[in-house]
Wavefront OBJ file of the C-alpha trace (Angstrom):
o trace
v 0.000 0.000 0.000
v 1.726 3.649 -1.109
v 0.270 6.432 0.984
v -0.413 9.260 -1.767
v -1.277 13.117 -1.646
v -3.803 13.897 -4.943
v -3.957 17.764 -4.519
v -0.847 19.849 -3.385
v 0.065 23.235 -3.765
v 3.263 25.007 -3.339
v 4.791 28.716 -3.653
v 4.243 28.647 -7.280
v -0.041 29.109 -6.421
v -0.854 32.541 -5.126
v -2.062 30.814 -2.073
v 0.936 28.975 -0.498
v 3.924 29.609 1.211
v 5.103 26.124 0.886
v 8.700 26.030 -1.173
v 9.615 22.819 -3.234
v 12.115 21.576 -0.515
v 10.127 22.510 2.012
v 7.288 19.855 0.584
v 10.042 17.215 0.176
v 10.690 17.569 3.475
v 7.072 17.623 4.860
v 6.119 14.786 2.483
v 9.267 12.569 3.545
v 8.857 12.908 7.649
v 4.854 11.900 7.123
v 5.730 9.189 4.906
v 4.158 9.843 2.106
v 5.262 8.124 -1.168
v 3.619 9.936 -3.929
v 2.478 13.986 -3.720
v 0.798 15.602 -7.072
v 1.854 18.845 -6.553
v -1.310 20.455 -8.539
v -0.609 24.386 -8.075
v -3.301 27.153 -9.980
v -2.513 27.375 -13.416
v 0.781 26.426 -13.294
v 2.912 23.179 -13.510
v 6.669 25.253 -12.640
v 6.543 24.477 -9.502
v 5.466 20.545 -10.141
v 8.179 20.304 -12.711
v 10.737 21.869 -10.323
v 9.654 19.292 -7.565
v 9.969 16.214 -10.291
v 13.091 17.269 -11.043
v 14.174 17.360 -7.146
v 12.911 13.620 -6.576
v 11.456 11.905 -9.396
v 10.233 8.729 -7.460
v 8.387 10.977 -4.999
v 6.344 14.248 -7.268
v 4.201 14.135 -9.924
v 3.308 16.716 -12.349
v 0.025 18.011 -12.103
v -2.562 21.392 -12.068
v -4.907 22.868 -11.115
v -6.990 24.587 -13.794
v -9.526 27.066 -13.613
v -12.396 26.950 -16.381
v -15.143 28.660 -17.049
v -16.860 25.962 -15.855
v -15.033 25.791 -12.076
v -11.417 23.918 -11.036
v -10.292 21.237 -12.606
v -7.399 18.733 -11.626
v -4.615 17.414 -14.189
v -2.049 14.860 -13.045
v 0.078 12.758 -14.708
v 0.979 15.813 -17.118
v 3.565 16.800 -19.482
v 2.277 20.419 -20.905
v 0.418 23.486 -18.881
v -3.284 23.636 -19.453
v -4.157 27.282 -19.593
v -6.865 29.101 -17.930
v -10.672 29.673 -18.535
v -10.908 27.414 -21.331
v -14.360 25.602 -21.567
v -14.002 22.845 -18.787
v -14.498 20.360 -21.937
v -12.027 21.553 -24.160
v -9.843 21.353 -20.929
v -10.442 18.100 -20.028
v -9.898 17.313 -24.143
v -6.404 18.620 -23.951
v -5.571 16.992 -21.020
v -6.733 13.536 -21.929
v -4.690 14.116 -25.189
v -1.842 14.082 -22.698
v -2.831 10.841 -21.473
v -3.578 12.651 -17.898
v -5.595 11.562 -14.768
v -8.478 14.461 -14.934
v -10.594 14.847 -11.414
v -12.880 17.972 -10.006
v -10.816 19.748 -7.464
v -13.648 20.400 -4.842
v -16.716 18.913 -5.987
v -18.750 19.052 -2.800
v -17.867 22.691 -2.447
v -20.670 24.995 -2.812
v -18.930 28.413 -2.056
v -15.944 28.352 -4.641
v -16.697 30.000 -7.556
v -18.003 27.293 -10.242
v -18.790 24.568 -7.457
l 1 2 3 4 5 6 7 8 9 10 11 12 13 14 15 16 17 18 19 20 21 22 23 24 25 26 27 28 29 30 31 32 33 34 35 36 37 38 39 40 41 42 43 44 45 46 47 48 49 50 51 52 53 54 55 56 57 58 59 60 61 62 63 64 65 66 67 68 69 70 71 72 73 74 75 76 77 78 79 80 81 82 83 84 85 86 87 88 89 90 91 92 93 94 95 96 97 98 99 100 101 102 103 104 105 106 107 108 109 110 111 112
C-alpha cells in the first residue's frame, strides 16, 4: 500500500507559502510516497519538484475553467486558464492525464 497526496500546492499558487524543498521535506517525515503537486494554473513548480525527486512528485494542475477547477495529473504540458471545462479536459486527456474535479462538494468556490 503507497500512501499518496492527490492535490498539493506550493509557492508557485498565489495561495501557499510552501517552497519545493520545504514539501520534500514535509512529504518525507509523514511518509508519504507519492504527492501531485497540482498548483493554480501552473505546472513550474510541479516540474521543479519532479526534477528534485522523481520517485516521490508528480506533475500536475490545477486549472480554472469557465466551468469551475479542474485537476490534471500525470501531465507533461500546462493547461491554460478559462478554457471551456471540456475543451480542458480534451487537452488533457490528449496528454494521457488523470483528470478529477478539485472540490466537488464545495458549494462556495466560484463554479462549485
Amino acid at each position: 500500500m503507497q500512501k499518496v497526496e492527490f492535490h498539493c500546492h506550493t509557492i508557485h499558487s498565489k495561495d501557499c507559502l510552501v517552497s519545493i524543498e520545504d514539501l520534500h521535506a514535509a512529504a518525507s517525515k509523514k511518509g508519504l510516497d507519492r504527492v501531485m503537486v497540482t498548483d493554480h494554473n501552473s505546472i513550474e513548480g510541479a516540474l521543479k519538484a519532479v526534477e528534485l525527486d522523481p520517485q516521490r512528485f508528480i506533475v500536475g494542475e490545477e486549472i480554472m475553467t469557465q466551468q469551475g477547477e479542474l485537476l490534471g495529473m500525470f501531465m507533461r504540458e500546462l493547461i491554460p486558464p478559462g478554457m471551456p471545462a471540456m475543451l480542458s479536459i480534451e487537452l488533457l486527456r490528449s496528454q494521457g492525464a488523470f483528470v478529477s474535479v478539485s472540490h466537488p462538494f464545495d458549494t462556495l468556490r466560484e463554479g462549485g
